[in-house]
Wavefront OBJ file of the C-alpha trace (Angstrom):
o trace
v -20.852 49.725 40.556
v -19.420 45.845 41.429
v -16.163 45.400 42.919
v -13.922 43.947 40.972
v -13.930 40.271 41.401
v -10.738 37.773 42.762
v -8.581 36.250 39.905
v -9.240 32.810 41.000
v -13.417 33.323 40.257
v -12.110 35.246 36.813
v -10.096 32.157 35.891
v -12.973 29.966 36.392
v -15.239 32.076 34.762
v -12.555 32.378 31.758
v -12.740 28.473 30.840
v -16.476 28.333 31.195
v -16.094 31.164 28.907
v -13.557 29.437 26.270
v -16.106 26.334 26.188
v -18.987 28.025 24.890
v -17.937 31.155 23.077
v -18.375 29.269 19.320
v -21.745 28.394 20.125
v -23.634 30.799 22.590
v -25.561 33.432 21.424
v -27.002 34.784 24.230
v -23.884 37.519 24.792
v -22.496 40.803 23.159
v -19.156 40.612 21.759
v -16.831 43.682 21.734
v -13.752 44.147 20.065
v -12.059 47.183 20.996
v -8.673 48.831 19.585
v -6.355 50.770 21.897
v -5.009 54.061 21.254
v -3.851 56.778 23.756
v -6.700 59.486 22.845
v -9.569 57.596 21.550
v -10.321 53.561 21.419
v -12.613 52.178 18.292
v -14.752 49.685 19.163
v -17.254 47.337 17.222
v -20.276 45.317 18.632
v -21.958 42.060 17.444
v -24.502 40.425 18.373
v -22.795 36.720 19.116
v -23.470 34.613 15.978
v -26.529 36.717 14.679
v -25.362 40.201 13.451
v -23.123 43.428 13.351
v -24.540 46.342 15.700
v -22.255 48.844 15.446
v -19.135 48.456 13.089
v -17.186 51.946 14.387
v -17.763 53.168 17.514
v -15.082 55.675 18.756
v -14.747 55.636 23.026
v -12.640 58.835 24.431
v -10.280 57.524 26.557
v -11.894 59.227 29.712
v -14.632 58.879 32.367
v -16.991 60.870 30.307
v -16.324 58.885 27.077
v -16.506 55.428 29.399
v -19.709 55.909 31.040
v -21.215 57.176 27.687
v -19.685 53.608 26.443
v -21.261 51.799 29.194
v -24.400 53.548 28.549
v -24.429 52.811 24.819
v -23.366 49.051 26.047
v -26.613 48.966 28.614
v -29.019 49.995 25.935
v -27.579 47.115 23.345
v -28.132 44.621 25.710
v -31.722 45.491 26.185
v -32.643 46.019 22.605
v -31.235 42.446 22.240
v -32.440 41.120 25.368
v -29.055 39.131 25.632
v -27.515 38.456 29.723
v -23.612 38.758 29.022
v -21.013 40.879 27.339
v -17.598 39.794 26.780
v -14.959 42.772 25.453
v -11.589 41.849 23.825
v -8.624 44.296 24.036
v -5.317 44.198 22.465
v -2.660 45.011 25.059
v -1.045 48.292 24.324
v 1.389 49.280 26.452
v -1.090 50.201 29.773
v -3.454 52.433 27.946
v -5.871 49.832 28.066
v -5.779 49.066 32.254
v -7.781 52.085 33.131
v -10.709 50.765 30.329
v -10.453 47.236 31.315
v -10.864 48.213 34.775
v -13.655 50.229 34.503
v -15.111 47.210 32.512
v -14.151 44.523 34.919
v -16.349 46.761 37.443
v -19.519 46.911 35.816
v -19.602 43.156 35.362
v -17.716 42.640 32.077
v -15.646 39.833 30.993
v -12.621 41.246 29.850
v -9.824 39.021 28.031
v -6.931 39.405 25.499
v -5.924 39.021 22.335
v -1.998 37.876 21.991
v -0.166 40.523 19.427
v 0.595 37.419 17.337
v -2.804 36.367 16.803
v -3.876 39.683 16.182
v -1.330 40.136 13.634
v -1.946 37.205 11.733
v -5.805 36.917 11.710
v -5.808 40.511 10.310
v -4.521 39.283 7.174
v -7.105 36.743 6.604
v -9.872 39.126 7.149
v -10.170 40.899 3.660
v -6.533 39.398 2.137
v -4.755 42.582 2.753
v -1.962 43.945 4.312
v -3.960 47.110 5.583
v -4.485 48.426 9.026
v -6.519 50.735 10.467
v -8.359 51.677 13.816
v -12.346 50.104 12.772
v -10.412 47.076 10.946
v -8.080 46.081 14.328
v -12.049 46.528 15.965
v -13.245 43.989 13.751
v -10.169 42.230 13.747
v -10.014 41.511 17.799
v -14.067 40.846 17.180
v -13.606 38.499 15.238
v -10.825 36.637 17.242
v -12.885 36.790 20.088
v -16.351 35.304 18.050
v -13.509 32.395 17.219
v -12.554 32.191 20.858
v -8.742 33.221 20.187
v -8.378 34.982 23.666
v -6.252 34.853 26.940
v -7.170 35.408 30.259
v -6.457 38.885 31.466
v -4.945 39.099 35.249
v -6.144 42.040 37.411
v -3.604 41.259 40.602
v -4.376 42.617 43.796
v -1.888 44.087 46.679
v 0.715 43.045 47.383
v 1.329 40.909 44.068
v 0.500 44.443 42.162
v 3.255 46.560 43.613
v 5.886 42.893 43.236
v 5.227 43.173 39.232
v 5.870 46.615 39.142
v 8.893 46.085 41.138
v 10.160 43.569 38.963
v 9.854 45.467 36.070
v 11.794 48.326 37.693
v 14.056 46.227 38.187
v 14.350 44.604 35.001
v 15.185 48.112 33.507
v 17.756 48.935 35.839
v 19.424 45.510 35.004
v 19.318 46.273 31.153
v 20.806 49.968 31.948
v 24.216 48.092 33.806
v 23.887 45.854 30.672
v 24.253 49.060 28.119
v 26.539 50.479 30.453
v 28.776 47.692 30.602
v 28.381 47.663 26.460
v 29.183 50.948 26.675
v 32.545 50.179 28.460
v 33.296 47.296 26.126
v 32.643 48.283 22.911
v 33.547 52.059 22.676
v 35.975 52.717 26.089
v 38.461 50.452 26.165
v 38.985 49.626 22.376
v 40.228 53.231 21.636
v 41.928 53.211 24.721
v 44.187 50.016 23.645
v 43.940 47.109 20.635
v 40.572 45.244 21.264
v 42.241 42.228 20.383
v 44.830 42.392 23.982
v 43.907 42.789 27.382
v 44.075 46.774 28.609
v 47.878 47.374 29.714
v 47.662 47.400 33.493
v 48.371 50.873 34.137
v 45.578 52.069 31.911
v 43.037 49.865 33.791
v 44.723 51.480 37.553
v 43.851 54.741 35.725
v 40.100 53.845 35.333
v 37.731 55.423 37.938
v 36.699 52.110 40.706
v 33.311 51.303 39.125
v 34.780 50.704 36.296
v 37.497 48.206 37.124
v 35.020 46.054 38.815
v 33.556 44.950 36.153
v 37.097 44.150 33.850
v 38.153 40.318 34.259
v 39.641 39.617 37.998
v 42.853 38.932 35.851
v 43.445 41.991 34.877
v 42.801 43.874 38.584
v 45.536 41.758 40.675
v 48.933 44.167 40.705
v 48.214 46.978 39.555
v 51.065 49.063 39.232
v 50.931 53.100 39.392
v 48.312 54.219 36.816
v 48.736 56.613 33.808
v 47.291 59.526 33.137
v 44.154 59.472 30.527
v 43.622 61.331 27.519
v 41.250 64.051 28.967
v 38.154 63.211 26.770
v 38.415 59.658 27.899
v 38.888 60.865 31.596
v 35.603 62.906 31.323
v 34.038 59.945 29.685
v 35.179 57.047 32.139
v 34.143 59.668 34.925
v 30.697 59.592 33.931
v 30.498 56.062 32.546
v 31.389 55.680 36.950
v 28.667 57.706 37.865
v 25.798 56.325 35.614
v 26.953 52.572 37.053
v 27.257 53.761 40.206
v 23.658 54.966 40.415
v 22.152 51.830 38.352
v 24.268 49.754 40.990
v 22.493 51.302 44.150
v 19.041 51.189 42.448
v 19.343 47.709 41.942
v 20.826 47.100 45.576
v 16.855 49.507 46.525
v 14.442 47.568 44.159
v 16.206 44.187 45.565
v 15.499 45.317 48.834
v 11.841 46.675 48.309
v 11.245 43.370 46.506
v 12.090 41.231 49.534
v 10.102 43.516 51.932
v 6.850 42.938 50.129
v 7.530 39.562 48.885
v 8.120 38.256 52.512
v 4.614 38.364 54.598
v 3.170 36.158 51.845
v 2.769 32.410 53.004
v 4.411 31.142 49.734
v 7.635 33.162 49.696
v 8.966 31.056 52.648
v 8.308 28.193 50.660
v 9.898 29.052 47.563
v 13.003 29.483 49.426
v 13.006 26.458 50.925
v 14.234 24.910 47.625
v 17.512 24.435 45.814
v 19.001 27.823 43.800
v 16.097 30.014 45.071
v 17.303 33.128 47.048
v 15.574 35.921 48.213
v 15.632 38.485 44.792
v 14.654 35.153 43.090
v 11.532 34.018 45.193
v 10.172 37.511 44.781
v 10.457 37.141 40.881
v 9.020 33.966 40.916
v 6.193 34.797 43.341
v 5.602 38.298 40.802
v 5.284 36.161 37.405
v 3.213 33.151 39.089
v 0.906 34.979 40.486
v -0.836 32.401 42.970
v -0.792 28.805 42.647
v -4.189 29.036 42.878
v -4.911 29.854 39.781
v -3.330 26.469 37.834
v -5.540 23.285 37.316
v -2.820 21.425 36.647
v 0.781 21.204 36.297
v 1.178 21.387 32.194
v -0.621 25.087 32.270
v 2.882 25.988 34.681
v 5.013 24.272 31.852
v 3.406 26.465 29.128
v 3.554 29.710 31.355
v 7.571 29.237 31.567
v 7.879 27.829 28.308
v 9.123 24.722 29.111
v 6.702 22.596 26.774
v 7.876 20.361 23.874
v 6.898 21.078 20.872
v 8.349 19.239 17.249
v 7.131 19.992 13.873
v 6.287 16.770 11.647
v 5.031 16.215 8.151
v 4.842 13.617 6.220
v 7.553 11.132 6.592
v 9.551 13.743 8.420
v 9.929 14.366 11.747
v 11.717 17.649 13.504
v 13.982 17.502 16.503
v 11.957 17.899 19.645
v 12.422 20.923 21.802
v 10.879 23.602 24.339
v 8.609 26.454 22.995
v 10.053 29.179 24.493
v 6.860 30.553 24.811
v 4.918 32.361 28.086
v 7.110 34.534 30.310
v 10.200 34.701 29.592
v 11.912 36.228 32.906
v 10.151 33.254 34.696
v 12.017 30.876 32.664
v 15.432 33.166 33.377
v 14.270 32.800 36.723
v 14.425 28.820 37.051
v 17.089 28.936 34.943
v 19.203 31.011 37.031
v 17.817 28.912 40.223
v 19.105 25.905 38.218
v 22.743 27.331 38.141
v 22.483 28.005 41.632
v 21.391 24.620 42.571
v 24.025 23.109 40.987
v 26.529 24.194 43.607
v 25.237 21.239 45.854
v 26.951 18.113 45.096
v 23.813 16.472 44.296
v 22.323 18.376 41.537
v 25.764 18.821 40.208
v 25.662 14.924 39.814
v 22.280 15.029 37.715
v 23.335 17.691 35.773
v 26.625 15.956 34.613
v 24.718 12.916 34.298
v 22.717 14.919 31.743
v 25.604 16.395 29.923
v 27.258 12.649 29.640
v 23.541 11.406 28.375
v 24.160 13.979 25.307
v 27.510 13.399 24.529
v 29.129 15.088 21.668
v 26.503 17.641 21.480
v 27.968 21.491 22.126
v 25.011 22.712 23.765
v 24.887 19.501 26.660
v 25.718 22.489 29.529
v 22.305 24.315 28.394
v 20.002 21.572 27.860
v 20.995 19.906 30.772
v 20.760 22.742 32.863
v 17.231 23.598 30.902
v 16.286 20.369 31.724
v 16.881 20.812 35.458
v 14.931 23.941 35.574
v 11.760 22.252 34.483
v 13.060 20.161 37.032
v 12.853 22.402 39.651
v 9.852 23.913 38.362
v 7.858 20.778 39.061
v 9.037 20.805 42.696
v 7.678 24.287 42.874
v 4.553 23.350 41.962
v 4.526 20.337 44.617
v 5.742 22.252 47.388
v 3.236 25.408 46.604
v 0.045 23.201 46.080
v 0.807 21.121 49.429
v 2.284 23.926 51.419
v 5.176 22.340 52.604
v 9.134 23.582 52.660
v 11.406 21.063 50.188
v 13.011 18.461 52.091
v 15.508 16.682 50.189
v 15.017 13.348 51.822
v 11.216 13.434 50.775
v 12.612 12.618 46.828
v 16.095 11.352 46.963
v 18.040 9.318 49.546
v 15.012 8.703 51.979
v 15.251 5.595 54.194
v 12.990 2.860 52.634
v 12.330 4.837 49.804
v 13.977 3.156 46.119
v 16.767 5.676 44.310
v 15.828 7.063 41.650
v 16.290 5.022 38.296
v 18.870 5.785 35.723
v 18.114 8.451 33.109
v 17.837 5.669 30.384
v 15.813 3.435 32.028
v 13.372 5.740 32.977
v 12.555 6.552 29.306
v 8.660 5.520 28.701
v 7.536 6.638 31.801
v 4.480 9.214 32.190
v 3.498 9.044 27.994
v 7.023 9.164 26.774
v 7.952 6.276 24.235
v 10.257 3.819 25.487
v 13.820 4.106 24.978
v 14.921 3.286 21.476
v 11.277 3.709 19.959
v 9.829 7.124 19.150
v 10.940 10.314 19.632
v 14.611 10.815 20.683
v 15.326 12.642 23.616
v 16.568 16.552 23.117
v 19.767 16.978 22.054
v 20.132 13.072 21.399
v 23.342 12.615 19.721
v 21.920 9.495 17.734
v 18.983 11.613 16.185
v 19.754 13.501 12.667
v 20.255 17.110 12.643
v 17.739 16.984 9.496
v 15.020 15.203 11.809
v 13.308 11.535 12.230
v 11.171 9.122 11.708
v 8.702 8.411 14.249
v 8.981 5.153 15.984
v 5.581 3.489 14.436
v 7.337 4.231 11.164
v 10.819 2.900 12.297
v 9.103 0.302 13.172
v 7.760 -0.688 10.012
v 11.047 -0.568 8.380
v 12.320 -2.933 10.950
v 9.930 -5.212 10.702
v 9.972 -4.945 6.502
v 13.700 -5.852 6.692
v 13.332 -8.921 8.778
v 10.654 -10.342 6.519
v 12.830 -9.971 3.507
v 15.867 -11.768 5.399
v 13.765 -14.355 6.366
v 12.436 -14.653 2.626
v 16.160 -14.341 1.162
v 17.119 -17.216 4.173
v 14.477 -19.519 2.794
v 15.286 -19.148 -0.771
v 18.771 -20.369 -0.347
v 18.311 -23.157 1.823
v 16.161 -23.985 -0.707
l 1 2 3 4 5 6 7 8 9 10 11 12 13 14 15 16 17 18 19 20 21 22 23 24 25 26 27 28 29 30 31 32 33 34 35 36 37 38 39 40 41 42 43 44 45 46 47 48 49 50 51 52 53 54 55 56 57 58 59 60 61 62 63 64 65 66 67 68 69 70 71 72 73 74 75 76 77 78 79 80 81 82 83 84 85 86 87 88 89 90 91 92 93 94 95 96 97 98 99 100 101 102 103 104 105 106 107 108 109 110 111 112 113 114 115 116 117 118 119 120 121 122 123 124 125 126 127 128 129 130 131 132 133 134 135 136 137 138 139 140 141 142 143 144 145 146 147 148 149 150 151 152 153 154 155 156 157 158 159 160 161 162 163 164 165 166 167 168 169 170 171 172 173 174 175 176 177 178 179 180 181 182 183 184 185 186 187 188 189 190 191 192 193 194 195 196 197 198 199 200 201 202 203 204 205 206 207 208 209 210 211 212 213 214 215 216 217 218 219 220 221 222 223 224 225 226 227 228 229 230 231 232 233 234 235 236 237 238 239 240 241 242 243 244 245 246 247 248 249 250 251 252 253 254 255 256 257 258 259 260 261 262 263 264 265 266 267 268 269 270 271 272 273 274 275 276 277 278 279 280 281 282 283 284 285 286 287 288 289 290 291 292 293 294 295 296 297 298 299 300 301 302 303 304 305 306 307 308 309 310 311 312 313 314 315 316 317 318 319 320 321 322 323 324 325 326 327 328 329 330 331 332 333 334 335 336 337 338 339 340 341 342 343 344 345 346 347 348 349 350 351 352 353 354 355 356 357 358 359 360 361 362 363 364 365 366 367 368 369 370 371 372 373 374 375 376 377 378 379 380 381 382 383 384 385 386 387 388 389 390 391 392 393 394 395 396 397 398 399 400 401 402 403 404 405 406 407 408 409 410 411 412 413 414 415 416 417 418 419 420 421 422 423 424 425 426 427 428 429 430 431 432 433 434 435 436 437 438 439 440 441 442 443 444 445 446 447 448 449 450 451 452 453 454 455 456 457 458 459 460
């Protein structure tokens, strides 16, 4: 048995894989569907034929090794050097397969629920499902090369993302607890519609009245007694925030003792709105630098990408995906916020909201806009290995300031300012959408030829 191999050979190996898997025959495809008790799998020859359109896999070392076995003896009838296997993620019933998989040499990747979803329909025009048609479904996803890389982490970065996700449910828990306190508590308490009569809110346990507006805690006067069902109630509304309070207050902890022997974790810090709980987050859903080419795959993974829908002679508003990971992009979103209590990036950002004046949502783009922002410093700092200095992009002696916002426009392949695209949230741009700026163009250029032509008729 191999060992499994580093991500950074994987990822490599994943794009060499992604190039060829239309056109190489010389490999096994396997699509397998996940289920707690027993996986389905099917297995094609690549581009030739259909070996074995049901095969059911017991999801346990027995039923794997007879897999592998059945796997081994497919390869030599066909005399064919690789097999690639493409899983659906289900919850984690598929880690302890994919593992085993990844072990005996196997290229394992993904297939996103979306795709999934939709290329079912297209397979027989039906709405159907069914464990031997999801098989053929992720096969034939994978013969198409509609896959994502699957990450296998290694210590510590494992025992970060399980951290994280601990600590993501604790944080929704205080969310439903403060719902809890919101919605049902205080409304039959008092009117929803008026702030809780101060003695009422002196009657409420501690735990509770920390998280009421600071308004409505200053002078208190003596409290009065609650309704006993709403006294057993707030009592153990306390308790349950209490105890979500000091997990949080553990996993916080725990997450800064693992996250801080690694080299990058330091650096992370070193910039603007990153603190410790943050770095480890950001560390957990990266991963290692390592494993990005190039800056644009980071964009996609925190779905900071533009994307715009056109056809035709129209042309939709431009704006981020919202696609990847979506606590990274809380992450540098929060980290944005924070950064904006330094006088500096407080400046950008209002330069931001003045550049999209009129438009309601100026606080969130612009502070959107200064989380890609920051996300392109972490990328600089991680790939070089140096802590953000602040005199290294702004302010430097000898170094020129920064242009102004408009007169940047055009630089690294975005159209020049008043052609093209508008910016986001450009207040001059239709809510309906655009023309493109090739097309404006043309109009521009059509009206000056007919005022010419109308000019020369009447001096004529």
């Amino acid at each position: 048995m191999r060992t499994l191999r580093d991500n950074a050979t994987r990822i490599k190996r994943f794009r060499e894989l992604k190039a060829d898997l239309g056109t190489k025959r010389d490999r096994l495809l396997v699509g397998i569907d996940i289920a707690k008790a027993q996986h389905v799998a099917q297995v094609r020859h690549a581009h030739t034929r259909l070996l074995d359109k049901r095969l059911p896999i017991p999801n346990t070392p027995a039923g794997f090794a007879a897999f592998w076995a059945h796997l081994e003896r497919r390869r030599q009838e066909t005399g064919v050097a690789e097999i690639v296997c493409a899983l659906e993620p289900t919850g984690t019933y598929h880690q302890a397969l994919a593992t085993f998989l990844e072990q005996h040499g196997v290229d394992v990747v993904l297939v996103a629920p979306q795709v999934a979803h939709h290329n079912r329909r297209t397979l027989d025009g039906t709405w159907s499902k069914s464990d031997p048609k999801d098989a053929h479904n992720l096969c034939d996803c994978l013969h198409g090369g509609h896959v994502c890389f699957y990450t296998l982490p290694a210590e510590p970065l494992t025992t970060l993302r399980h951290l994280v996700r601990l600590l993501r449910h604790a944080r929704v828990e205080l969310g439903a607890c403060k719902s809890r306190l919101r919605v049902t508590l205080l409304p039959a308490l008092a009117p929803a519609g008026a702030p809780l009569p101060p003695a009422l809110v002196a009657a409420l346990p501690p735990p509770l009245t920390q998280l009421l507006p600071a308004a409505q805690r200053r002078g208190l006067p003596a409290a009065a007694p609650l309704p006993a069902a709403f006294a057993c109630e707030s009592t153990d509304l306390a308790a349950r925030v209490t105890s979500v309070q000091a997990r949080l207050a553990a996993l916080a902890a725990d997450l800064v003792r693992v996250a801080t022997p690694l080299p990058a974790y330091r650096l992370l810090l070193s910039l603007p709105g990153i603190g410790p709980t943050l770095a480890a987050i950001l560390l957990a859903e990266l991963g290692d630098i390592a494993w990005y080419s190039k800056f644009s795959q980071l964009r996609k993974l925190a779905g900071f990408d533009i994307i715009w829908v056109a056809t035709g002679q129209w042309t939709g508003r431009a704006r981020i995906s919202k696609c990847g990971r979506p606590l990274l992009r809380w992450a540098l979103y929060q980290a944005a916020l924070g950064a904006c209590r330094n006088a500096g990036w407080r400046a950008r950002r209002e330069a931001l909201i003045a550049k999209r004046a009129g438009d309601p949502h100026a606080f969130h783009k612009g502070t959107v806009e200064l989380a890609a922002k920051l996300l392109r410093l972490l990328w600089g700092v991680w790939r070089s290995g140096r802590p953000y200095a602040p005199a290294r992009y702004a302010g430097a002696p000898g170094r020129p300031a920064p242009a102004p916002l408009r007169a940047r426009a055009g630089r690294r392949g975005t159209p020049p300012a008043g052609t093209g695209r508008g910016e986001i949230g450009d207040p001059s741009a239709s809510q309906a959408g655009r023309v493109s700026g090739r097309r404006a163009g043309e109009r521009k250029n059509g009206n000056d030829r007919r005022s010419r032509g109308q000019a020369s008729r009447s001096a004529e």
